[in-house]
C-alpha positions as CSV (number, residue, x, y, z in Angstrom):
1,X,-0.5,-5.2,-1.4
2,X,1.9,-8.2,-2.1
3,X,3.6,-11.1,0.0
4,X,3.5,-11.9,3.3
5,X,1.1,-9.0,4.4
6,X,-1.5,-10.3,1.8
7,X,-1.0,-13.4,3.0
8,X,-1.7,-12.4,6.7
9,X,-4.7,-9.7,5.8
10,X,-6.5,-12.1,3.2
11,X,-6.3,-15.2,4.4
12,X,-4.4,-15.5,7.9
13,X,-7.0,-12.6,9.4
14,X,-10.0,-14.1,7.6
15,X,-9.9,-17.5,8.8
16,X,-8.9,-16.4,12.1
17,X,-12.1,-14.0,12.0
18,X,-13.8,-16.7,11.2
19,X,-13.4,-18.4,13.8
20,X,-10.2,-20.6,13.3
21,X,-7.8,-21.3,16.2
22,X,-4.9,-23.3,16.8
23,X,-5.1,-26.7,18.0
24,X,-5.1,-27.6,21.6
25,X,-1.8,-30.0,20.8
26,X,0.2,-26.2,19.4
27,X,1.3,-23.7,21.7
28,X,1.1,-20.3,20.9
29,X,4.8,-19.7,20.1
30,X,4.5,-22.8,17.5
31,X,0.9,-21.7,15.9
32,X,2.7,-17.9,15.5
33,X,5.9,-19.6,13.7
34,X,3.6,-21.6,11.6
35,X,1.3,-18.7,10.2
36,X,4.7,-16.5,9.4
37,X,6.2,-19.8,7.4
38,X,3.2,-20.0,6.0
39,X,3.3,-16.3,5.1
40,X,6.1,-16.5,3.6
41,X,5.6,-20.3,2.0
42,X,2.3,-18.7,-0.2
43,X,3.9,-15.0,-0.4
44,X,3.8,-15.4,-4.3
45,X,-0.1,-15.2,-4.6
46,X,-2.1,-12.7,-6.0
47,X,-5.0,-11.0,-3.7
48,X,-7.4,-12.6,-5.0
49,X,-5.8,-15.7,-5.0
50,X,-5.7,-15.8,-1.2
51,X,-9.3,-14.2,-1.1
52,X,-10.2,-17.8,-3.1
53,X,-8.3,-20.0,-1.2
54,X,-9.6,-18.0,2.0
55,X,-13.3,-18.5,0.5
56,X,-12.5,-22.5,0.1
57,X,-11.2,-22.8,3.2
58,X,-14.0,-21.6,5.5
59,X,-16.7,-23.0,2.9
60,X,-15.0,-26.4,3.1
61,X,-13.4,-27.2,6.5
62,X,-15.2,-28.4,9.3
63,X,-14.2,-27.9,12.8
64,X,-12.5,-24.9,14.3
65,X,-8.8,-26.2,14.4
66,X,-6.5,-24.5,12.2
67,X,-5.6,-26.6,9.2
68,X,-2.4,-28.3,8.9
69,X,0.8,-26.5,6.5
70,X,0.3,-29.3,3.5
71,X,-3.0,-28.6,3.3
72,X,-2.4,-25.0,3.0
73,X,0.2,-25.2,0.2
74,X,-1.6,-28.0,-1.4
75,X,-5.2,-26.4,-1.7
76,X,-2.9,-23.5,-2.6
77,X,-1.3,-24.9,-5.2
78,X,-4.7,-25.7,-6.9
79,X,-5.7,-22.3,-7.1
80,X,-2.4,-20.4,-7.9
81,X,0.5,-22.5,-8.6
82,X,4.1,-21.5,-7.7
83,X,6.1,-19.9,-10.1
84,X,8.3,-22.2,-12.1
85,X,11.1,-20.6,-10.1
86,X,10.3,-21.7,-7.1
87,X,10.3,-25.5,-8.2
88,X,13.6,-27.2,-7.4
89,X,12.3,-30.1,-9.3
90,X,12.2,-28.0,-12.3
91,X,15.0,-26.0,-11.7
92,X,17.4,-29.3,-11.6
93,X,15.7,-31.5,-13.9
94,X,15.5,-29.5,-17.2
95,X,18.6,-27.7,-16.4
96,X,20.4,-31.2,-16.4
97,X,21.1,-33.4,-19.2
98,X,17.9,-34.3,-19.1
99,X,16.3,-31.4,-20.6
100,X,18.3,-32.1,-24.2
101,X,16.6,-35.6,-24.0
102,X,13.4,-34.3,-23.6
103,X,13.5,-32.1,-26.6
104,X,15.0,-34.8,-28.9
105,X,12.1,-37.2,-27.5
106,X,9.2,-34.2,-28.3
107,X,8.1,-34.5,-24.8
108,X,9.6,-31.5,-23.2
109,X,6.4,-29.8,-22.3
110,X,5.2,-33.3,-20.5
111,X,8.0,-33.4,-18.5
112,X,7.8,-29.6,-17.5
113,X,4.1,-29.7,-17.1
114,X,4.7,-33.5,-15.2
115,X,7.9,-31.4,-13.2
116,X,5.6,-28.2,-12.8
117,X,2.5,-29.6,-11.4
118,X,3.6,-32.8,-8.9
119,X,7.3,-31.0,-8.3
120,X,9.6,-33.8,-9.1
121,X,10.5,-35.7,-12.3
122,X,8.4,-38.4,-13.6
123,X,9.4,-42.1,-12.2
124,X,10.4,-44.5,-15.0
125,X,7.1,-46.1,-15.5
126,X,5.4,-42.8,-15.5
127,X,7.5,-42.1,-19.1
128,X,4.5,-44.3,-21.2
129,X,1.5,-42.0,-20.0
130,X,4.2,-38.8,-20.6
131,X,4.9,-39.4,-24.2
132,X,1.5,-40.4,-24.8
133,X,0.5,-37.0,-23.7
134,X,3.4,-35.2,-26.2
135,X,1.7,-37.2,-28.7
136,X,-2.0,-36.3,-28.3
137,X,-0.5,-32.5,-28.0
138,X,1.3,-32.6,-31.1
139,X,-1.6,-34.0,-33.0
140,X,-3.6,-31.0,-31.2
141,X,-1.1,-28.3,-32.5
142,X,-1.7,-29.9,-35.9
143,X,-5.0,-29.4,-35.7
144,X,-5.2,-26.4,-34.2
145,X,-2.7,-24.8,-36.7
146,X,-5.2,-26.8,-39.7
147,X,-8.3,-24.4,-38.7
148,X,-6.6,-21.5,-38.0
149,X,-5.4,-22.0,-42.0
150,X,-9.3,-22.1,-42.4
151,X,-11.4,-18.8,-43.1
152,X,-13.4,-19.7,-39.6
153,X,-10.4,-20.1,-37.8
154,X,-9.8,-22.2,-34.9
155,X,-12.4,-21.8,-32.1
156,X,-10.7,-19.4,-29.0
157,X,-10.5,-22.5,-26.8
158,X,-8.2,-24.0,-29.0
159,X,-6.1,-20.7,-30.1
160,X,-6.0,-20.1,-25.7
161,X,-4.6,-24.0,-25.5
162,X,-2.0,-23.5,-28.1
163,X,-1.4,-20.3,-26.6
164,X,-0.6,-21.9,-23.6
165,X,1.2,-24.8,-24.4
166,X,3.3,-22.4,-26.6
167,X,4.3,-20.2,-23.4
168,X,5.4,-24.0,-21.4
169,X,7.4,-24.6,-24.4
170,X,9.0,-21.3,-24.0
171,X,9.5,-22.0,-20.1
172,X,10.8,-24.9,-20.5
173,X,13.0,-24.3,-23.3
174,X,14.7,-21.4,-21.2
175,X,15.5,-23.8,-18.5
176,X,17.2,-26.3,-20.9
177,X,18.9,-23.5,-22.8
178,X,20.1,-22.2,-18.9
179,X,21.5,-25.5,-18.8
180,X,23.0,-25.5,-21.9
181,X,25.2,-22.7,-20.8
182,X,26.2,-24.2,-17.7
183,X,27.4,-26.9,-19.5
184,X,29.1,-25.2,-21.8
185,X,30.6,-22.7,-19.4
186,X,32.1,-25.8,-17.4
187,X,33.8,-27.2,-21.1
188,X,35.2,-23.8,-21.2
């Protein structure tokens, strides 16, 4: 089961069985339009994704009053981030002329990453700590490619790192190379 009914069987019908209720400010017309945003706001998680966040909730939350929409997607977010799709901040950004410069800089990743996981572009005095991470990475791919030239290899912590900065790369790269062709396209 995927979307909107997972969201309402494994986490909307678990809190509610557990004992969550709207608040006395909400009528019942507004609490129903919040849970079927909401359903359709976190309809990109897996199962057990909303069995986790679910878990956290009732674990964590004290009183009986439902929690607010932000809290939802942000505790949300911390277990199973959107898809890259689904982040306008992303989606304009790298697409833009702004992509290109990233890749000539070497801190394309940063920015995506940066983009990906606060869902806007990094603020001019957030640039220092961005290419200071691109730096520290590249020094890690160097490292990482040095021991996997070893007979021991690197160790699969590393190798899983690589593995994933390698796939952001490839993310981000399609998003720059999407804009690319736009801006080609509007030359033409």
């Amino acid at each position: 089961m995927e979307g909107k009914k997972a969201v309402r069987l494994y986490l909307i019908e678990r809190l509610e069985a557990a004992g969550l209720v709207r608040t006395s400010k909400q009528s019942k017309e507004a609490f129903d339009a919040g849970k079927a945003a909401l359903a359709a706001r976190l309809a990109y998680m897996t199962a057990d994704g909303l069995q986790l966040l679910a878990d956290t909730i009732i674990e964590s939350w004290t009183g009986r009053d439902w929690p607010t929409e932000k809290f939802f997607i942000q505790a949300a977010r911390n277990i199973e981030p959107p898809p890259v799709t689904d982040n306008r901040a992303l989606a304009t950004y790298l697409v833009s002329a702004e992509g290109p410069k990233a890749v000539l800089r070497g801190d394309l990743v940063e920015i995506y990453r940066f983009c990906r996981d606060k869902r806007r572009p990094p603020h001019s005095w957030e640039m220092q700590a961005v290419a200071e991470d691109a730096r520290a990475n590249a020094r890690q791919l160097v490292i990482v490619a040095e021991m996997e030239a070893t007979e021991a290899g690197a160790r699969p912590d590393q190798r899983q790192w690589r593995d994933r900065y390698l796939l952001d790369r490839a993310e981000a790269m399609a998003l720059v190379e999407q804009g690319n062709a736009k801006r080609a396209g509007d030359r033409a």
